[in-house]
C-alpha positions as CSV (number, residue, x, y, z in Angstrom):
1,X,18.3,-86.5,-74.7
2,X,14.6,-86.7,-73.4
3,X,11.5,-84.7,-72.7
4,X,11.1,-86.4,-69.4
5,X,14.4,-86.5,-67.0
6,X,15.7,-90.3,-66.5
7,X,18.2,-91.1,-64.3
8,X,19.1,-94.0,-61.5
9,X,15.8,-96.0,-60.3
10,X,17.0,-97.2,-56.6
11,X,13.5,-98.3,-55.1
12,X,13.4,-101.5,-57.1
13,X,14.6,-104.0,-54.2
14,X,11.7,-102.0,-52.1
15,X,9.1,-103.3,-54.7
16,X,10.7,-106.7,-54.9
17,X,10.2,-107.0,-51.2
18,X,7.0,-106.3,-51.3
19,X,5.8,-108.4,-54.0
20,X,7.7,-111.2,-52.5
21,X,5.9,-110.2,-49.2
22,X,2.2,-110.9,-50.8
23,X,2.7,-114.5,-52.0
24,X,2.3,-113.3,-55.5
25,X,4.6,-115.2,-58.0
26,X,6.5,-112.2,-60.1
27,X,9.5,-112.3,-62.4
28,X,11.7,-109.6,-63.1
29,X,12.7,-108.0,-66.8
30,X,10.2,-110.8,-68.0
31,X,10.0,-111.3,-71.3
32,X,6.5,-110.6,-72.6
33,X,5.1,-110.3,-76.6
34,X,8.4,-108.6,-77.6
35,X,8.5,-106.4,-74.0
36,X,10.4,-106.6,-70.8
37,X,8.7,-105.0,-68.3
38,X,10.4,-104.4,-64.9
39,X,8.0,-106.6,-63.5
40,X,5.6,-109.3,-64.2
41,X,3.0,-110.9,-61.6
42,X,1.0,-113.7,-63.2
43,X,-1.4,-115.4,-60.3
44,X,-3.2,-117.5,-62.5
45,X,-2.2,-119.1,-66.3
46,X,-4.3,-116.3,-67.6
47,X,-4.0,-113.5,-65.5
48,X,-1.1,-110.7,-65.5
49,X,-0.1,-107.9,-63.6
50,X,2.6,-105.6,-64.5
51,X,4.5,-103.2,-63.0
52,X,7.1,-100.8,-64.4
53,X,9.2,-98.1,-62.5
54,X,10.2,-94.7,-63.2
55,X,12.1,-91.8,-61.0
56,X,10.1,-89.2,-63.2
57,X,9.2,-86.1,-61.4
58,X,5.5,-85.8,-60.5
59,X,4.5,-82.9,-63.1
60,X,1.4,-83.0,-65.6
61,X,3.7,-84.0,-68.7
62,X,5.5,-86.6,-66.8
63,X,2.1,-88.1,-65.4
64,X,0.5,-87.3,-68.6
65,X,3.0,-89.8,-70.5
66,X,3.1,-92.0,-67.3
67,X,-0.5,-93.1,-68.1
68,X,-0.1,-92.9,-71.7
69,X,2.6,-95.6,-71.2
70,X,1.0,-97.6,-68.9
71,X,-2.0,-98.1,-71.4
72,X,0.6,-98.9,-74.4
73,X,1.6,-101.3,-71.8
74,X,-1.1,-103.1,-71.0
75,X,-1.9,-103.7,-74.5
76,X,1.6,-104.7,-75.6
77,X,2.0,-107.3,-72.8
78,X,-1.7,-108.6,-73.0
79,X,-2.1,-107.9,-69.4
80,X,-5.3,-107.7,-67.3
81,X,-3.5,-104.3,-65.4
82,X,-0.7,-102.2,-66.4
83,X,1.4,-100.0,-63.3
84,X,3.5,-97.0,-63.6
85,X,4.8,-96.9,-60.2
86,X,6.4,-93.5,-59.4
87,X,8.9,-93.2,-56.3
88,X,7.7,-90.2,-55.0
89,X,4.7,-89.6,-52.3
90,X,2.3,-87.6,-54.2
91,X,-0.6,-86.3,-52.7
92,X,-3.2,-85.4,-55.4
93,X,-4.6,-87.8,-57.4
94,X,-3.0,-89.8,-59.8
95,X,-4.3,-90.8,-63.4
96,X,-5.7,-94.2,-63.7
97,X,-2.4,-96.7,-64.7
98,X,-0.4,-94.9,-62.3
99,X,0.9,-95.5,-59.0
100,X,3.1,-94.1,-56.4
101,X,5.6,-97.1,-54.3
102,X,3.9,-96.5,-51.3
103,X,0.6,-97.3,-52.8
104,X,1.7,-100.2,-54.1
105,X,0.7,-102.6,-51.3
106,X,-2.4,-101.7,-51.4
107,X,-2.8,-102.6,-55.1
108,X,-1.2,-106.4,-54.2
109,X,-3.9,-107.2,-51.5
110,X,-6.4,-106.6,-54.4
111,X,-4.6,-108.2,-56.8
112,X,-4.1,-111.2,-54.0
113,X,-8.0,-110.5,-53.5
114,X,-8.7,-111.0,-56.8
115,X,-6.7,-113.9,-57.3
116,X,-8.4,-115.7,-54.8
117,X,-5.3,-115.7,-52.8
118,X,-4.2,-115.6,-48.7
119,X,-1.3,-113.6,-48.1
120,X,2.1,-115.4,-48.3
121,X,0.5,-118.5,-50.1
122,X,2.5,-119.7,-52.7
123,X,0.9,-120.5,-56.6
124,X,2.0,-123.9,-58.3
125,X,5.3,-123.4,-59.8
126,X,3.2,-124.1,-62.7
127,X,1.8,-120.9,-62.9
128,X,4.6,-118.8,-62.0
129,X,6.3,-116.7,-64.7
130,X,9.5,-117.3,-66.7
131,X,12.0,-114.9,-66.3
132,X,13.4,-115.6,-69.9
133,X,16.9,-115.5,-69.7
134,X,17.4,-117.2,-73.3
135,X,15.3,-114.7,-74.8
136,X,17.3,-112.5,-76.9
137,X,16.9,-108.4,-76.5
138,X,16.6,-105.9,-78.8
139,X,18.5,-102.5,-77.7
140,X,16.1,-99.5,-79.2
141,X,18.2,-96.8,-79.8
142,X,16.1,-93.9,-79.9
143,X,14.7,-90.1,-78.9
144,X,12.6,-90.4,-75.9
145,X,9.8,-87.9,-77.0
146,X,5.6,-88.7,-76.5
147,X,6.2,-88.4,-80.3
148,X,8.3,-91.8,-81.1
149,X,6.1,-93.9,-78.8
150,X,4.2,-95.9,-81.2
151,X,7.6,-96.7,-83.3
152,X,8.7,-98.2,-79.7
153,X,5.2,-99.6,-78.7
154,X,3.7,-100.4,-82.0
155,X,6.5,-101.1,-84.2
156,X,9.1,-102.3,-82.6
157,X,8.1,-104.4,-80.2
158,X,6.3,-106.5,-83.0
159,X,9.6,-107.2,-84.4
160,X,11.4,-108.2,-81.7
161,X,8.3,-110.6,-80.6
162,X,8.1,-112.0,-84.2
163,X,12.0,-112.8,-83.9
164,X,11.7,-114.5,-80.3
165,X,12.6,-111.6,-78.9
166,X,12.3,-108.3,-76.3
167,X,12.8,-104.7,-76.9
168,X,14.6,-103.0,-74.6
169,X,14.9,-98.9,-74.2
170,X,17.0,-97.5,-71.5
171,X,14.2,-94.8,-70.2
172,X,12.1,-97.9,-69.6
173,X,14.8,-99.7,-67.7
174,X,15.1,-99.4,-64.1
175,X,18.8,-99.1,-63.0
176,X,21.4,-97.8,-60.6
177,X,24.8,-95.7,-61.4
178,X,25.9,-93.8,-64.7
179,X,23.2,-93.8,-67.3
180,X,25.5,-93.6,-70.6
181,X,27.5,-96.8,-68.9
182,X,24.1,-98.3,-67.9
183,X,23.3,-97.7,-72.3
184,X,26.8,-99.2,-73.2
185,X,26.1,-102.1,-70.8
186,X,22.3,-103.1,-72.4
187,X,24.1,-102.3,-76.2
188,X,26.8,-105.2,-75.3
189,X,24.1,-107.5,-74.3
190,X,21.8,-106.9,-77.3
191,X,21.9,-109.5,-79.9
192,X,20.9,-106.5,-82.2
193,X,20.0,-102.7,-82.4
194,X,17.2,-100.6,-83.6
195,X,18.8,-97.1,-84.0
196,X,15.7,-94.0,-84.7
197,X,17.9,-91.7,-86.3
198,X,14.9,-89.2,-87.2
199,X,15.9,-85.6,-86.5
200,X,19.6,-87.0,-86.3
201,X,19.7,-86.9,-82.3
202,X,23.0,-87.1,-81.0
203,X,22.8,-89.6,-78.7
204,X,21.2,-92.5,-81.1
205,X,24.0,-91.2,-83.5
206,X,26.3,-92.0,-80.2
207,X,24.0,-95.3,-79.6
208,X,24.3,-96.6,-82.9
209,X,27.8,-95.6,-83.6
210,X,29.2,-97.5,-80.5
211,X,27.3,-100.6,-81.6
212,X,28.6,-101.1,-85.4
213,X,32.4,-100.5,-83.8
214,X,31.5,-103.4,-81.6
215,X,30.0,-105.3,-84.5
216,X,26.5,-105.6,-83.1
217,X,23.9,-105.7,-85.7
218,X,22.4,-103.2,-86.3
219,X,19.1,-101.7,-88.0
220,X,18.8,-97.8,-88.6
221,X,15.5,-96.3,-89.5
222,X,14.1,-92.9,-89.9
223,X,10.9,-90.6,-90.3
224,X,12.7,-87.4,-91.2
225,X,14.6,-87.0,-94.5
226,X,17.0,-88.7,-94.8
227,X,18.9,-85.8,-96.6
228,X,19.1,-84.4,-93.3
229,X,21.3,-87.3,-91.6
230,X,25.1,-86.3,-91.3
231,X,26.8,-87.6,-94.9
232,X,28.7,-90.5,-93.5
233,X,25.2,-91.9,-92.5
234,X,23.0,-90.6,-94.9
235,X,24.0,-93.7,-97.2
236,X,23.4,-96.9,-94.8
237,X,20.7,-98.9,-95.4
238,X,18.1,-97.1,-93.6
239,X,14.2,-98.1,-93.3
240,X,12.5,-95.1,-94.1
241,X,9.2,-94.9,-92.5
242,X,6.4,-92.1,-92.0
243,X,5.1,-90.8,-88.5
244,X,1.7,-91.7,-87.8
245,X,1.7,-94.6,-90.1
246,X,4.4,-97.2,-87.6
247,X,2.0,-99.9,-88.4
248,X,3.4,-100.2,-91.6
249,X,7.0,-100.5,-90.1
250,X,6.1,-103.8,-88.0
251,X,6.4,-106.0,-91.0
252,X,9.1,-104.6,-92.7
253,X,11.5,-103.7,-89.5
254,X,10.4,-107.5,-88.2
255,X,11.9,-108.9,-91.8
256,X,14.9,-106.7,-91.5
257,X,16.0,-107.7,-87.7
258,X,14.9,-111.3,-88.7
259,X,17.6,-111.1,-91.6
260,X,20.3,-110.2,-89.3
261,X,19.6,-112.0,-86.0
């Protein structure tokens, strides 16, 4: 299903606590230009933190892509810093972005620091952050490879932003229990779906085919041909689009979603 192992993310109460525990204000699944990270600290009008969680295992790919992320992060959320906060001790350093749970205090006295904050001090309500309930969410069915990050990141994103909404991929979503229930769940809740079907995966195949029998919009596109997709797919309407070149998806997957939401 994925380069990277994802499974159940349990520590998430633990980082609530302690954000809660620095007088930061934070929102969690925030919805912010088109993403939902896990969480979002924002101690002044123009200053954001983020923070998003993952159970990886502590190797050089999973770190690797751990920074990667947190970069594509930062940029996608407009955020002054970006967090990948792993829930394992590690004890060799850690590429910049990235963050282990138990370092994490450490990084909110700065933050608090830096926002000119004493500890346990509340901001004006003014400046705390929406949690975005109302905002719709766009489910992205898709392979979890380093290779289909910008069509996430880049592409779409964008769409779900310029259609008032928030993308939402299961790898990037920190949750407890069964993961396949955990992807039914977030399909059910999406007001649409973005289905990859490059290289014909079987679980966005599974993804996308569970949302059209529950009648959930949805918006398949591909990078491989499309001669390649199984034959009772091979004929949807599918948004052909080239690897390396997702900037030219964000307009046309942006119409498309914006045509069915």
């Amino acid at each position: 299903m994925t380069d990277i192992s994802i499974g159940p993310i349990d520590f998430g109460d633990t980082v609530a606590r302690q954000l809660e525990d620095s007088g930061l204000p934070f929102a969690r699944d925030a919805a912010v230009h088109g993403y939902r990270p896990d969480f979002l600290v924002q101690c002044a009008p123009d200053r954001k933190i983020v923070f998003d969680l993952k159970n990886w295992k502590p190797d050089a790919k999973a770190l690797r892509r751990a920074a990667d992320q947190a970069t594509r992060i930062k940029d996608v959320t407009d955020s002054d810093e970006a967090y990948i906060v792993l829930s394992e001790p590690i004890d060799f350093p850690l590429p910049k972005g990235v963050i282990t749970v138990d370092a994490l205090p450490d990084i909110l006295s700065s933050a608090v620091a830096r926002c000119d904050l004493a500890r346990g001090r509340k901001l004006p309500v003014a400046f705390a952050p929406a949690a975005g309930p109302a905002v719709e969410t766009i489910f992205a069915a898709m392979p979890f490879s380093e290779a289909y990050e910008d069509v996430f990141f880049v592409a779409i994103t964008h769409a779900a932003e310029r259609n008032g909404a928030a993308a939402k991929r299961v790898d990037l979503d920190p949750f407890e229990g069964d993961i396949v229930e955990r992807i039914e769940t977030l399909i059910r809740s999406a007001s649409a779906v973005v289905a990859d079907l490059s290289e014909s995966r079987p679980n966005v195949l599974y993804e996308m085919g569970f949302a059209r029998a529950l009648g959930i919009p949805t918006v398949p596109i591909c990078s491989t041909p499309l001669s390649d997709l199984p034959f009772d797919v091979r004929n949807w309407n599918v948004l052909a689009y080239a690897k390396g070149r997702t900037h030219e998806l964000r307009g046309r997957l942006a119409e498309r979603l914006g045509a069915i939401l």
